[in-house]
C-alpha positions as CSV (number, residue, x, y, z in Angstrom):
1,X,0.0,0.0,0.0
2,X,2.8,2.6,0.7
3,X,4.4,1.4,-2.3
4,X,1.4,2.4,-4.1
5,X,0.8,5.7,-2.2
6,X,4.1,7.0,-3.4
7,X,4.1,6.4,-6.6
8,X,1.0,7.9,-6.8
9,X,2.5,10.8,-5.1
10,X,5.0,11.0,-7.4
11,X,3.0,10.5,-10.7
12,X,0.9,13.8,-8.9
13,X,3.8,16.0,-8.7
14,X,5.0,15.9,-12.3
15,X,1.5,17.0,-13.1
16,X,1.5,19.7,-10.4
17,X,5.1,20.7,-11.8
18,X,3.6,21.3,-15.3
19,X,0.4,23.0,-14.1
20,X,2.3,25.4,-12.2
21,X,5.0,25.8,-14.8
22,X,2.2,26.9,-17.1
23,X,0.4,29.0,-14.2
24,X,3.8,30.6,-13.8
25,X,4.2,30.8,-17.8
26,X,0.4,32.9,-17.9
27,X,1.6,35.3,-15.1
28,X,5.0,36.1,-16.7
29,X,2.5,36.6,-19.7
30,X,0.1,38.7,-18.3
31,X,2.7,40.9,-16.6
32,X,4.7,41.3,-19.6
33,X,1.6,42.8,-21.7
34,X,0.7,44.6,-18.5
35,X,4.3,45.9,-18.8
36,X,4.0,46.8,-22.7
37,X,0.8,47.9,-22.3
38,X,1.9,50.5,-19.8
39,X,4.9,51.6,-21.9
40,X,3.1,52.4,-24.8
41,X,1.0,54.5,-22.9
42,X,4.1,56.1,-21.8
43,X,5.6,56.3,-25.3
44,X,2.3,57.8,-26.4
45,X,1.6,60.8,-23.7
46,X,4.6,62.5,-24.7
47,X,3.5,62.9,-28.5
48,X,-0.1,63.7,-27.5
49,X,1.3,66.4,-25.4
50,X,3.6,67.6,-27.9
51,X,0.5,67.7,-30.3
52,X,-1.4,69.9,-28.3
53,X,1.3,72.2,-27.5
54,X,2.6,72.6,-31.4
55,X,4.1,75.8,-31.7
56,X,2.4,77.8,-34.1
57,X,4.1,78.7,-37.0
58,X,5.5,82.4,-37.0
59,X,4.0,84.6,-39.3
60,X,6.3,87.2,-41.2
61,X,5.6,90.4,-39.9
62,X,3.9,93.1,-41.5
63,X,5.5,95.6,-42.8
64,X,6.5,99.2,-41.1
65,X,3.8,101.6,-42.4
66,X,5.3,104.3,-44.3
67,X,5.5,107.6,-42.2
68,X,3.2,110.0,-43.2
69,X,4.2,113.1,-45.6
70,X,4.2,116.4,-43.5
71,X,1.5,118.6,-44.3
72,X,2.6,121.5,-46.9
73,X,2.8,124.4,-45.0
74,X,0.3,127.1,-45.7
75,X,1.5,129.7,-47.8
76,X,1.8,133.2,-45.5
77,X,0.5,136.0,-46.8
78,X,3.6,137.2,-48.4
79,X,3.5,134.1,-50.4
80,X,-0.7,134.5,-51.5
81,X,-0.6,137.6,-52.2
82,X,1.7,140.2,-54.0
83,X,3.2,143.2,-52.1
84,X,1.7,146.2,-53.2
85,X,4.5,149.1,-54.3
86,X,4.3,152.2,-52.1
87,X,3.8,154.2,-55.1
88,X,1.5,153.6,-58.4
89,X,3.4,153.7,-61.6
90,X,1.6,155.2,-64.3
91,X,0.7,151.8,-66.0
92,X,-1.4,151.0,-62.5
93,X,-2.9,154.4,-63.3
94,X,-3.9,154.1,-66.8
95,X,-5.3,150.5,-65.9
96,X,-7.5,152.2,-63.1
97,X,-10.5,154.2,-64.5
98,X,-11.5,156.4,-61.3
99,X,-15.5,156.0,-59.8
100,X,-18.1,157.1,-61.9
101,X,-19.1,160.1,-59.8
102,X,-19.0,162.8,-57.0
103,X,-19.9,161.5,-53.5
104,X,-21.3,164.3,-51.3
105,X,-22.2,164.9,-47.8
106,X,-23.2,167.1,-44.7
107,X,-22.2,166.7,-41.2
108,X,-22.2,169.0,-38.0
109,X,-19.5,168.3,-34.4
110,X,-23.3,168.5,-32.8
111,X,-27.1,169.5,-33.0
112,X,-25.8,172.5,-32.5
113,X,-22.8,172.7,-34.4
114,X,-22.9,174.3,-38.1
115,X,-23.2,172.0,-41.1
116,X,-20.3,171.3,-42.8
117,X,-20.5,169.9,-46.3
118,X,-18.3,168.7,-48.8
119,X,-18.2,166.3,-51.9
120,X,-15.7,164.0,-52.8
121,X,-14.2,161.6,-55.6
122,X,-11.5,158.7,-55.4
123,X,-9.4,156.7,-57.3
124,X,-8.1,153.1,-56.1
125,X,-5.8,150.7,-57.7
126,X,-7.9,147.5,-58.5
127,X,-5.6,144.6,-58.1
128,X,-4.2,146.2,-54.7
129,X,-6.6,148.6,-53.1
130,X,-4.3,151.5,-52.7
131,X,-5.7,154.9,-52.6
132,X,-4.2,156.7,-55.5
133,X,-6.1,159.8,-55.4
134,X,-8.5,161.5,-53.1
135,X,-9.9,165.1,-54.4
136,X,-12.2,167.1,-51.6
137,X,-14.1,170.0,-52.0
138,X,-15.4,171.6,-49.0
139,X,-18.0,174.7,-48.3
140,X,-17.0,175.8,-44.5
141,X,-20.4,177.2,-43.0
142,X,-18.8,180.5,-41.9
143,X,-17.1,181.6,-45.3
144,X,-18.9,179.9,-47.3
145,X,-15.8,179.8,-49.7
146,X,-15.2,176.9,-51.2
147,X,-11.6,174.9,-51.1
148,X,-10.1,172.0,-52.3
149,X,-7.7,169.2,-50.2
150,X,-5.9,166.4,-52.5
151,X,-4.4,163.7,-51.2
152,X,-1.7,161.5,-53.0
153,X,0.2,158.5,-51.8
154,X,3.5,158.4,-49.8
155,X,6.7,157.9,-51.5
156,X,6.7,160.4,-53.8
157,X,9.0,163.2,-55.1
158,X,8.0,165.7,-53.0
159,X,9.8,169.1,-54.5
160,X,7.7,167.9,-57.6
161,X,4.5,168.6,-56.0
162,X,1.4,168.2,-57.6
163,X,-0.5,169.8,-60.4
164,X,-4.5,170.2,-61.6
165,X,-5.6,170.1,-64.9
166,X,-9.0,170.9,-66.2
167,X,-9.5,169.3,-69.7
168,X,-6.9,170.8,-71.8
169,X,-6.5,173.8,-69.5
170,X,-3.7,175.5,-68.2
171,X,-1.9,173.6,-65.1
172,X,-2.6,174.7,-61.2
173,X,0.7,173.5,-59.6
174,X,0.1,173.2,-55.8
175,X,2.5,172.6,-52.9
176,X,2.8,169.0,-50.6
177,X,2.3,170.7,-47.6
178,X,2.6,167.2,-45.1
179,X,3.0,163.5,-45.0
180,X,1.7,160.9,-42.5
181,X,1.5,157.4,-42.8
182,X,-1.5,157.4,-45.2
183,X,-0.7,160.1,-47.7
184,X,0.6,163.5,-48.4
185,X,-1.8,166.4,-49.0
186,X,-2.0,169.9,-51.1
187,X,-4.5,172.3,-50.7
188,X,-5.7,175.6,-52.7
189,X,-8.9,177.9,-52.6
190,X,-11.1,176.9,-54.9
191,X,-11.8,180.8,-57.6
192,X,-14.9,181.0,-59.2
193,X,-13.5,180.2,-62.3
194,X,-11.7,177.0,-61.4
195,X,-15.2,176.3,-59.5
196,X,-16.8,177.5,-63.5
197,X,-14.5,175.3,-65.1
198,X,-14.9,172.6,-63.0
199,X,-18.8,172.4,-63.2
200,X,-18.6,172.8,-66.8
201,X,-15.6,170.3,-67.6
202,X,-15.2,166.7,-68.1
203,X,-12.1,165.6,-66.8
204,X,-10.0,166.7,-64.1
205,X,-6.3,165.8,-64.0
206,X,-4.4,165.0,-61.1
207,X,-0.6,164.5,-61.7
208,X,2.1,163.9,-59.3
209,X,5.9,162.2,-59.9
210,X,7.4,159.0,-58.3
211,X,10.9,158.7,-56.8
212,X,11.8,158.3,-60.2
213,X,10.4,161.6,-61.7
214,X,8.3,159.9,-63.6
215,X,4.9,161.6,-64.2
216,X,1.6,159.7,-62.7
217,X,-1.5,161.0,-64.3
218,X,-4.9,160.4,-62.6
219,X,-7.9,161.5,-64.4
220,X,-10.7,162.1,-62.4
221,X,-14.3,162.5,-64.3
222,X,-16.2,165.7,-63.8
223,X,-20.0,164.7,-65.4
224,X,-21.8,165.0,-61.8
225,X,-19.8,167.8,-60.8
226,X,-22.2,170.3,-61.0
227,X,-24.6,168.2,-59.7
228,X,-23.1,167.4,-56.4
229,X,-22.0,170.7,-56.0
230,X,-25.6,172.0,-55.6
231,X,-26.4,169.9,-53.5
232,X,-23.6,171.0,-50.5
233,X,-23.3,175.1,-51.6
């Protein structure tokens, strides 16, 4: 019987051996594709996180703007418009026909003050607005005897003076007698025949010379003369 009993033992353990040989075969299995399973999982974080956190790629940057032109300067007032010369020549003379008429008027220092009247007529340059000539004829209240102012602009030749002409007439040379800053200025008493003429003319001319000597002629129309005149005698 013991005989028996161990060899029955011993047939047992071969079969023991192999079953846990091939126990020990499925764990070392398992474990290994536990152990690959694990390290692909560690081979693949790495790429998943370098997916997410692809750089972008850089874009070329823009280009700089080009600076803006500085605005033109505006042009000063030299620059717009032309200096007028202190004196006319007698081109800007000729090109500047004189108003169409005698201006006149009455005015008194107060209510109580006498009326004093006058009439006037003056010539501008066009392109410039410079007085040329301004001819006033004035009535004072207590004479009642007319005279006439001129006035002519500065920079002239003053010994030349200047000189009236009635139509073709014989020339009334008069003095400068002052200056100031916006002309110089003649004056005469005005005869009853200059006062004759000067109703019954056409053209009164007013001449004067520049720096240069050279004659400036102004003709001044005499047409409402008469007209005005009655008005302020």
């Amino acid at each position: 019987m013991r005989i028996l009993l161990n060899r029955s033992a011993s047939a047992a353990r071969p079969q023991r051996t192999g079953r846990l040989a091939s126990i020990g075969v499925e764990c070392m299995t398992m474990r290994l594709t536990t152990i690959l399973a694990a390290c692909s999982l560690v081979l693949l974080a790495p790429s998943t996180s370098w997916a997410q956190v692809k750089p972008k790629p850089a874009t070329a940057p823009k280009p700089a703007a080009a600076p803006a032109q500085p605005a033109a300067p505006p042009a000063t007032a030299a620059e717009a418009t032309p200096a007028a010369s202190a004196t006319p020549t007698a081109a800007d003379a000729a090109q500047n026909p004189p108003p169409p008429e005698w201006v006149s008027r009455c005015a008194s220092e107060g209510r109580q003050g006498a009326l004093e009247c006058a009439l006037e007529q003056t010539a501008f340059l066009s392109k410039t607005g410079q007085l040329v000539t301004a001819v006033t004829v004035r009535v004072p209240a207590d004479t009642r005897q007319p005279t006439m102012a001129v006035q002519v602009p500065v920079g002239l030749y003053l010994p030349g003076g200047v000189n009236l002409q009635i139509d073709d007439g014989k020339a009334m040379p008069l003095v400068l007698q002052t200056c100031d800053l916006k002309g110089c200025y003649a004056g005469t008493q005005v005869s009853a025949e200059m006062l004759a003429a000067l109703k019954a003319g056409k053209k009164l001319s007013v001449t004067f010379q520049s720096l240069n000597k050279e004659n400036i002629s102004v003709p001044l129309q005499l047409s409402n003369f008469a007209q005005a005149y009655q008005k302020i005698q």
